[in-house]
TIFIMAR-527200 format. One record per residue (C-alpha): residue number from 1; residue in three letters; x, y, z. Coordinates in steps of 0.25 Angstrom, whole numbers, plus 5000, padded with zeros to 4 digits. Layout:
TIFIMAR-527200
num/residu/x/y/z
NUM/ALA/X/Y/Z
...
END
This chain:
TIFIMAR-527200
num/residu/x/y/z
1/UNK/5000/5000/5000
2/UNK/5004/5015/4997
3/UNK/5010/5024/5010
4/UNK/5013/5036/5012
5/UNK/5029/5039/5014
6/UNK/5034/5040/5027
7/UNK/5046/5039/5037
8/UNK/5054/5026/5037
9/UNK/5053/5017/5050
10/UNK/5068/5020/5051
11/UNK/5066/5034/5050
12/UNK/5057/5036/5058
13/UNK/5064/5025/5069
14/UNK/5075/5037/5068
15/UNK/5067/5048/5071
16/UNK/5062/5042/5083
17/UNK/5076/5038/5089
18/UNK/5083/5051/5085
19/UNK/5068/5059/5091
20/UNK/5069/5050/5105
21/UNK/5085/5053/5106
22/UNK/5079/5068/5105
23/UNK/5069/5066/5116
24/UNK/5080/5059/5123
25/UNK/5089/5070/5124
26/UNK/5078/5079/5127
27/UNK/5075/5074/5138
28/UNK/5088/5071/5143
29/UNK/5090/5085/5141
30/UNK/5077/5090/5149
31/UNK/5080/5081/5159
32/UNK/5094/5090/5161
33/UNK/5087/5103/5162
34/UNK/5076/5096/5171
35/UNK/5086/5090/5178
36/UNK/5098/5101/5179
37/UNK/5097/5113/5173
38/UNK/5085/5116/5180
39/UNK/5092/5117/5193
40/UNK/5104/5125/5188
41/UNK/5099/5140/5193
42/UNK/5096/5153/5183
43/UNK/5107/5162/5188
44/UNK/5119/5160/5197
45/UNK/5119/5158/5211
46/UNK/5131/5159/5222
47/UNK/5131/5152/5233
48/UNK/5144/5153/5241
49/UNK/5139/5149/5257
50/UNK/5155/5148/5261
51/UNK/5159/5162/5255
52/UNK/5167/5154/5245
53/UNK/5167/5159/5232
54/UNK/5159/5150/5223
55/UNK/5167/5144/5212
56/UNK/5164/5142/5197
57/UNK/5153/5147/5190
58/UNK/5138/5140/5194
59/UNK/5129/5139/5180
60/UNK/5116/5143/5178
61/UNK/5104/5140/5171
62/UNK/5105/5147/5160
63/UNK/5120/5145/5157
64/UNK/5118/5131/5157
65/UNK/5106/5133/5146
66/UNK/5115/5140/5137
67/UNK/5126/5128/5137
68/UNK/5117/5117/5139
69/UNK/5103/5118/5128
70/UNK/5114/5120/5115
71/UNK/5121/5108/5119
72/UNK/5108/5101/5122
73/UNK/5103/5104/5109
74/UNK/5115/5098/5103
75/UNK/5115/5084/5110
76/UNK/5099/5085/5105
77/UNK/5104/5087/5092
78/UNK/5115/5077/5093
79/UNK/5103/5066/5098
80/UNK/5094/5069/5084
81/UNK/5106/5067/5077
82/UNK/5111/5054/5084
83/UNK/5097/5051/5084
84/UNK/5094/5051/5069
85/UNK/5106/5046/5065
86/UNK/5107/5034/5076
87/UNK/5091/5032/5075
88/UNK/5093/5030/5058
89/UNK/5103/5020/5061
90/UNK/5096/5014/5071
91/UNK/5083/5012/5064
92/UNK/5091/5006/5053
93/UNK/5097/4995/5061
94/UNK/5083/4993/5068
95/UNK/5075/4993/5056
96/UNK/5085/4984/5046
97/UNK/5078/4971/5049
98/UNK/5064/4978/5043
99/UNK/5072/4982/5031
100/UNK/5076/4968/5028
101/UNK/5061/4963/5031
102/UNK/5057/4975/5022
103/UNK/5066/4970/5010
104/UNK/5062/4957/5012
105/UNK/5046/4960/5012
106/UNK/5049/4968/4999
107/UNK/5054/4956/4993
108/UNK/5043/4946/4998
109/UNK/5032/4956/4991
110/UNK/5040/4955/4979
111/UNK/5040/4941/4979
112/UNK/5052/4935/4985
113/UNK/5046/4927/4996
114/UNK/5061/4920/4996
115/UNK/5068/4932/5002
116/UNK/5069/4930/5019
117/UNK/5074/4942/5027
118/UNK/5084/4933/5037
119/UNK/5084/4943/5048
120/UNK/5097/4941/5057
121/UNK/5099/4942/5071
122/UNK/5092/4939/5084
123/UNK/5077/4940/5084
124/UNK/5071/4952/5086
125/UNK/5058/4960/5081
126/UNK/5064/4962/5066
127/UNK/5070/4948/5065
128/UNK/5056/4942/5070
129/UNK/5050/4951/5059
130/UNK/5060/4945/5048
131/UNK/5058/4929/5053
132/UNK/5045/4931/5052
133/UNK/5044/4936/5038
134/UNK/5053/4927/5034
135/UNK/5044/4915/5039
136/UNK/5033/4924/5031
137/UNK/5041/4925/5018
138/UNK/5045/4908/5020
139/UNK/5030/4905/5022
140/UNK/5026/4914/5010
141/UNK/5037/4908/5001
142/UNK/5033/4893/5005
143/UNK/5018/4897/5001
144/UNK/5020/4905/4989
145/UNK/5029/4894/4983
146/UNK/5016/4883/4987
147/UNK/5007/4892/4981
148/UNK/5016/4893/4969
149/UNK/5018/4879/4968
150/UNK/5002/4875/4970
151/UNK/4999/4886/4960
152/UNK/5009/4878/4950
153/UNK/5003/4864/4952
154/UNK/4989/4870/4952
155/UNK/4990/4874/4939
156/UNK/4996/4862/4933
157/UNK/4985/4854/4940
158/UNK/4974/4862/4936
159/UNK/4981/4862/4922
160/UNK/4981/4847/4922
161/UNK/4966/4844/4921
162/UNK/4964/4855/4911
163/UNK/4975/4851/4901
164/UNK/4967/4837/4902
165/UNK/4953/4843/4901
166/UNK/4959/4851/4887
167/UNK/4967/4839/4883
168/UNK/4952/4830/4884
169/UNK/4945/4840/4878
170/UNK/4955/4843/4866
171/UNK/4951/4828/4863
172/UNK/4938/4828/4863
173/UNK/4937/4841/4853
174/UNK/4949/4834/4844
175/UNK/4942/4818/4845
176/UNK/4928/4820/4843
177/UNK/4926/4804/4844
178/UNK/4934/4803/4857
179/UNK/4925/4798/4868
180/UNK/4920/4808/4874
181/UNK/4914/4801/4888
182/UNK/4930/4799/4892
183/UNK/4934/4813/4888
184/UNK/4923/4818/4897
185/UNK/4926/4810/4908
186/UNK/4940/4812/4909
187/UNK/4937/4826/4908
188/UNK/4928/4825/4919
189/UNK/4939/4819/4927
190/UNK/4950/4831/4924
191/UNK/4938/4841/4927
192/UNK/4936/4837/4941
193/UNK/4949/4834/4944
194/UNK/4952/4849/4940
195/UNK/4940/4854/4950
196/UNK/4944/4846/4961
197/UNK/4958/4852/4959
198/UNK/4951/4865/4958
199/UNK/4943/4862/4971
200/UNK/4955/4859/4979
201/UNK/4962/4871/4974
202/UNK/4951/4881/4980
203/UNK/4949/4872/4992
204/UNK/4963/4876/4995
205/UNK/4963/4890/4993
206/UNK/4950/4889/5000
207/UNK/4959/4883/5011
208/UNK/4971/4891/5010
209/UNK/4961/4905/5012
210/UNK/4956/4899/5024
211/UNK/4942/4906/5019
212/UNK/4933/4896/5027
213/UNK/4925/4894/5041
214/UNK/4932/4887/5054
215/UNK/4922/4880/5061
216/UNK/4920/4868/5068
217/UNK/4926/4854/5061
218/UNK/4926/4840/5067
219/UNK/4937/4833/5060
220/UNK/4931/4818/5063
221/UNK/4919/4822/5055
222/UNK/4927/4829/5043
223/UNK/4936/4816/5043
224/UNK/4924/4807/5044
225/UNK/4917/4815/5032
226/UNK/4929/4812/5025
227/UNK/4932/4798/5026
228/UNK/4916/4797/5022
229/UNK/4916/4804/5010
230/UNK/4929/4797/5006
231/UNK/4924/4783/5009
232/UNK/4922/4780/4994
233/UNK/4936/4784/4990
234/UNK/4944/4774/5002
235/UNK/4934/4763/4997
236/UNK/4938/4765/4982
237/UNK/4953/4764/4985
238/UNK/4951/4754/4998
239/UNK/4956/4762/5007
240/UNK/4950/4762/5022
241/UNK/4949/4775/5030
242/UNK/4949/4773/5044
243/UNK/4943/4785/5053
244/UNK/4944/4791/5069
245/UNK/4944/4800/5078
246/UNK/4938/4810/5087
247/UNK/4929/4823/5086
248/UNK/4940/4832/5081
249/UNK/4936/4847/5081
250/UNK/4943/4858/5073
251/UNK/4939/4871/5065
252/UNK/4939/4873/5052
253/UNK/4934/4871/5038
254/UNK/4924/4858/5038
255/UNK/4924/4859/5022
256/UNK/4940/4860/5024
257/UNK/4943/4851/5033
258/UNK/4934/4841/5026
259/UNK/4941/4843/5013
260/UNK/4954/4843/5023
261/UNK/4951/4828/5028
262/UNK/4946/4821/5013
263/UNK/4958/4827/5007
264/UNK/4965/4819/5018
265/UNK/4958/4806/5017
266/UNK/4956/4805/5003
267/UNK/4970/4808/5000
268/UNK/4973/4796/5011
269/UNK/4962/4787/5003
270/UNK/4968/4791/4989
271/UNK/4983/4788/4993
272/UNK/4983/4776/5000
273/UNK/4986/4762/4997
274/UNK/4980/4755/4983
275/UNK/4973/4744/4995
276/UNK/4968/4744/5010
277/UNK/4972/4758/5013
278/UNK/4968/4766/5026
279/UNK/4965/4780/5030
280/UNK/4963/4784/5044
281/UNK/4957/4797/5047
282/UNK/4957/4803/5060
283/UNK/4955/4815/5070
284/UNK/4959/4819/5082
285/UNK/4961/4828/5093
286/UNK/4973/4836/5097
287/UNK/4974/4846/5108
288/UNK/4975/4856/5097
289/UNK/4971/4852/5086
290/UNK/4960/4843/5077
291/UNK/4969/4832/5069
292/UNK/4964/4823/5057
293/UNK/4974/4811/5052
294/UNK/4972/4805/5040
295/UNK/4981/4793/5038
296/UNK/4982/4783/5026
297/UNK/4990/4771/5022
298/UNK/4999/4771/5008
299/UNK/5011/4772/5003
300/UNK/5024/4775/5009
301/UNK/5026/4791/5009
302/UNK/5038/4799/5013
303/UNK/5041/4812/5020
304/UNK/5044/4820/5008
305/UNK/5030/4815/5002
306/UNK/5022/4818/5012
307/UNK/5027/4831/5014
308/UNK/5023/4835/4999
309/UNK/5010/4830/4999
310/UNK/5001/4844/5005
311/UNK/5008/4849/4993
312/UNK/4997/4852/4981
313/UNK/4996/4843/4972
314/UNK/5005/4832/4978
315/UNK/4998/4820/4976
316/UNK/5008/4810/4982
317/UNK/5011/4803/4969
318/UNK/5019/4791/4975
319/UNK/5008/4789/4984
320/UNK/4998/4777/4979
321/UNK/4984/4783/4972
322/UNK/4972/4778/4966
323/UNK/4965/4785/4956
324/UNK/4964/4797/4966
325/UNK/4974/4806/4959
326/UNK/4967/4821/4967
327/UNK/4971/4834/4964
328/UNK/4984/4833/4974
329/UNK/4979/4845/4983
330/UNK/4973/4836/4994
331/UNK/4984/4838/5004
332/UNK/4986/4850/4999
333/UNK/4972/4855/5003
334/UNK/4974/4848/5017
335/UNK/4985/4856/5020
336/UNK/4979/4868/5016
337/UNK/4966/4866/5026
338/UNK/4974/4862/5036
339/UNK/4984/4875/5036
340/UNK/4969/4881/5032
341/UNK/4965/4877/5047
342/UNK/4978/4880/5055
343/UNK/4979/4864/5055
344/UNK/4993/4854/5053
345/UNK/4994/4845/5040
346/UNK/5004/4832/5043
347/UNK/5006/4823/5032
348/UNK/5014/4811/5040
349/UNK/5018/4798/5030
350/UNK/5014/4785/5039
351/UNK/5025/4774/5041
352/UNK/5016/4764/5035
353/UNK/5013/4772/5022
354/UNK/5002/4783/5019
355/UNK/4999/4795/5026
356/UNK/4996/4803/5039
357/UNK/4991/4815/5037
358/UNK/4987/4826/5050
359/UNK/4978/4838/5051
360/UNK/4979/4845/5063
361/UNK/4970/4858/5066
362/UNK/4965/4865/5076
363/UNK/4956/4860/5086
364/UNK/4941/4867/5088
END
């Protein structure tokens, strides 16, 4: 925004040091004449009680004026000088941490969220100030290189089912006898495939803007609408889901958290094993917090896998997968309700092979 030019913070530091050195000496001053010269008498007085003659000569008030006010004017001088000069040079100094801090603002506004202002020394205000900005500008590059990168496979994901659906239709205009029945429903596959993609990008916007209500939630009912509704699924890839827990009240979204716990359990159900596999879905109470474990057998994952799977559109390729291929923003979307509810994601690979996955949030 437009201001109106004034006084720099270092000037103005500077005329307030060099302006209390002035009251200072003032004051010091006063506190002579208060003090002293108040007591030294108008005109001369002899005082000899033993009839010796009085030696030297005894000052009065006004003599003493005469020599002392030019002299006091010149230490006041002396003290605005001193003043000036040592308050610049001392505001400098004082205020060389905020120029720093300044430059490196500057250069986050144009763009370089790389720059960091490494303030040396021992704490203090200034340094707090500068770890604290850089923290700021490490977060802010962390989430502008994410949004960089989802924007990226975004686009090539949403580009994906529209080459196809041109690609389809090419073929139909250019062979007429072609059947139509397959063209249509292979275009009916890429179509929803492209609004389910679609409808998982604006749930997580939705998500990330925090733009809904916080009310009460028990996360045993949301787990138990989930495993219901995905009934049909666990049967058609034989997998058994196994369910417990307690009342677990939190606050929150019930839409979200709904859509938080069937993103969960279908990505157990969909990457399991080929036969017999389990899914165990459970709450409980913490002292803090509400928590929701959702654990399934499969194959054998490591560290490194599990910790790139929130990433968008990670689907775990060497994971096993049975014609439920999704969107790959399913763990994605978790994350983003968890954060969206001040909550804890832990994505923990079990001994035995599959995944433990933890959603901690706060408790009601």
């Amino acid at each position: 925004m437009a201001r109106a030019p004034g006084l720099s913070v270092r000037l103005k530091l500077t005329l307030s040091y060099a302006g209390f050195l002035m009251v200072a000496g003032a004051l010091l001053l006063a506190a002579v004449w208060v003090f002293l010269l108040r007591y030294v008498p108008d005109r001369a007085m002899l005082i000899n009680p033993d009839d010796r003659p009085t030696q030297g000569v005894f000052p009065i008030r006004s003599a003493l004026l005469e020599v002392f006010a030019p002299r006091a004017a010149a230490v006041l001088a002396f003290l605005l000088v001193f003043g000036l000069v040592g308050g610049w040079i001392l505001a400098g100094r004082m205020l060389a941490p905020l120029t720093r801090i300044t430059e490196a603002t500057r250069m986050a506004t144009d763009g370089s969220l790389s720059h960091r202002v490494q303030l040396p020394g021992r704490e203090d205000e200034f340094r707090e100030l500068a770890d604290a900005f850089d923290a700021m500008l490490t977060r802010l590059e962390a989430h502008d290189a994410e949004q960089r990168r989802f924007a990226a496979n975004a686009s090539h994901e949403l580009r994906t089912p529209l080459a196809i659906s041109k690609a389809l239709l090419d073929v139909a205009r250019t062979d007429p006898d072609h059947d139509t029945g397959e063209l249509v429903d292979r275009l009916h596959a890429v179509n929803t495939r492209a609004i389910d993609l679609t409808e998982a990008l604006l749930l997580l916007s939705r998500a990330n803007q925090r733009s809904f209500t916080r009310e009460p939630v028990d996360l045993s009912l949301v787990a138990e609408e989930a495993t219901e509704t995905l009934l049909p699924l666990a049967e058609k890839h034989g997998v058994t889901i196994e369910t417990g827990g307690d009342i677990t009240p939190t606050r929150g979204s019930q839409a979200l958290l709904l859509q938080l716990t069937t993103n969960l359990v279908q990505n157990a159900i969909v990457h399991n094993l080929p036969e017999r596999g389990t899914v165990w879905v459970t709450t409980a109470v913490g002292p803090t917090s509400a928590v929701l474990t959702v654990e399934n057998t499969g194959e054998p994952l490591t560290p490194h896998q599990v910790s790139t799977l929130t990433e968008p559109f990670q689907r775990g390729t060497e994971r096993v997968h049975t014609g439920h291929a999704g969107v790959g923003l399913g763990l994605a979307i978790v994350k983003t309700i968890t954060g969206a509810h001040d909550g804890t994601l832990t994505l923990t690979p079990r001994p035995a092979g599959g995944l433990r996955v933890t959603v901690e949030l706060p408790a009601n």
